[in-house]
N, C-alpha and C positions, 0 to 999 in steps of 0.2 A: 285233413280232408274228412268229410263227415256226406255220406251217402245212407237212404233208406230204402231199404232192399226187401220186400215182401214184407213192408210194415215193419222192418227190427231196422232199427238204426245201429248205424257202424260210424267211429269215430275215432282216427288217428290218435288226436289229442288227449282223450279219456282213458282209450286201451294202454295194456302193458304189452310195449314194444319186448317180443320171444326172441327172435331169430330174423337174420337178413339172407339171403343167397344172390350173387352177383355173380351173370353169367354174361360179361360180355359188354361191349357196346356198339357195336354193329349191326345192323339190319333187322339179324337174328337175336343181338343181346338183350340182355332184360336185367332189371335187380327186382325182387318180390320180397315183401318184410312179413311175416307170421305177427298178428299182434293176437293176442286175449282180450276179451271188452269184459266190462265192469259187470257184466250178467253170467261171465265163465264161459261164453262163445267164443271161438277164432274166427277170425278172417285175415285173407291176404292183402296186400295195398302193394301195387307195384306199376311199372312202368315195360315200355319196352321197343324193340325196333317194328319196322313194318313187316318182319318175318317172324316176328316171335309170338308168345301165346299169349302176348299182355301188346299188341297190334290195334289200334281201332279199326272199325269198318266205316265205309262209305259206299255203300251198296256192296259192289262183289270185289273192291281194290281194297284191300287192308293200308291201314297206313300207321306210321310212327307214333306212337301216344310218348315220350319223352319229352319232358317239359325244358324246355328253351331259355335259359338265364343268360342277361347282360353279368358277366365278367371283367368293374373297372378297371382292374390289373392288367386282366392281357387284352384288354380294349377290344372282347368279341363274345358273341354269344359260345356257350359252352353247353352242352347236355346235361340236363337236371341229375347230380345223382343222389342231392342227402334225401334223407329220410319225408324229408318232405315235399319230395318232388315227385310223388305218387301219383298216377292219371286215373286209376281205378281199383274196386274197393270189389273182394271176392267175398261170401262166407263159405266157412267152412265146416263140417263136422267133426265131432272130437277123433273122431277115427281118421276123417281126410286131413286132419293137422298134424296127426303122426304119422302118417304115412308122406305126409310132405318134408317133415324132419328125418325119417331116414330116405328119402328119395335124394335129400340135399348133403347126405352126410356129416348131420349135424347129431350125433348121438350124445353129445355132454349135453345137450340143449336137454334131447330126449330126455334123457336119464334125469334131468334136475328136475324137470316140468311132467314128469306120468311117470319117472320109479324106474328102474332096470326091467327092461320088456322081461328078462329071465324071470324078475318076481313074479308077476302075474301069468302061471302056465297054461291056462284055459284062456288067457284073450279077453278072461268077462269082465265088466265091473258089475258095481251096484250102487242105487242112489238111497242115501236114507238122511231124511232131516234132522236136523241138530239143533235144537236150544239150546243157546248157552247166554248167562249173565250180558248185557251190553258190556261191562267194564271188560269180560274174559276176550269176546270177538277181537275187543278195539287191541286188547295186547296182541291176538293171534294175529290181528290185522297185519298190525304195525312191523312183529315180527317174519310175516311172511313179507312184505314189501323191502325189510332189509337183507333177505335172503334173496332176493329179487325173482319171487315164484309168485305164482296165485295163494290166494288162501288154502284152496283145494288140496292145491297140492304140496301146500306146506304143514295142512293138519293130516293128508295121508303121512309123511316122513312121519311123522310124531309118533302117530297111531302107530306104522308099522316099526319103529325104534323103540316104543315101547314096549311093543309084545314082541323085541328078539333079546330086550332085558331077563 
């Protein structure tokens, strides 16, 4: 699913799929996927019942946003629930993407994707630009995409494994 949202495009397809949370499929349930896009933003992509917080509206009646698959097997529609059966596209901020990882009880996620919150005691980061050689990134690339993290935050691991050598 690919939506444009205040000018920044979001894209299933491109992002690195983080985290899923699956609560349910009733009314109330919903499943919500955490992805990273290719610019080191979050956003959420999920679905959900007419009582949940991923609901469409239609004036003041909320309704189902759950996407509707024929199922030849058991010869009936079935409730969408792979990854791509998303109805809607949230962004997020770096700080409302962890706080959605520990609201879902997903801390291995945490911990691989932004460090053990214990490391950083003050809460702060910092941004500082980097050059490095094309040949150096594309290896950093390559090897953060086998570790299945961002760049980010597979040259923080680095950084900080370095300097506890």
């Amino acid at each position: 699913m690919k939506r444009i949202i205040d000018g920044r495009a979001f894209n299933t397809d491109t992002a690195t799929r983080i985290a899923r949370d699956d609560r349910g499929h009733g009314k109330d349930g919903h499943f919500a996927i955490l992805y990273q896009a290719r610019d080191g933003g979050f956003f959420l992509a999920g679905a959900g019942g007419e009582e949940s917080e991923w609901a469409r509206r239609d004036g003041d009646r909320p309704q189902y946003s759950w996407v509707m698959r024929w199922d030849d097997g058991a010869q009936a529609y079935r409730v969408g629930l792979d990854d791509s059966d998303v109805a809607d596209i949230r962004p997020l901020g770096g700080d409302e993407a962890r706080a959605w990882l520990v609201e879902t009880q997903q801390h291995f996620v945490f911990d691989h994707l932004f460090g053990e919150a214990a490391d950083n005691e003050d809460g702060q980061t910092a941004t500082y630009c980097l050059r490095l050689p094309t040949t150096l990134k594309a290896r950093a690339t390559d090897a953060a995409e086998k570790a299945g993290v961002s760049l980010n935050a597979w040259l923080t691991r680095t950084i900080e494994q370095r300097l506890v050598a």
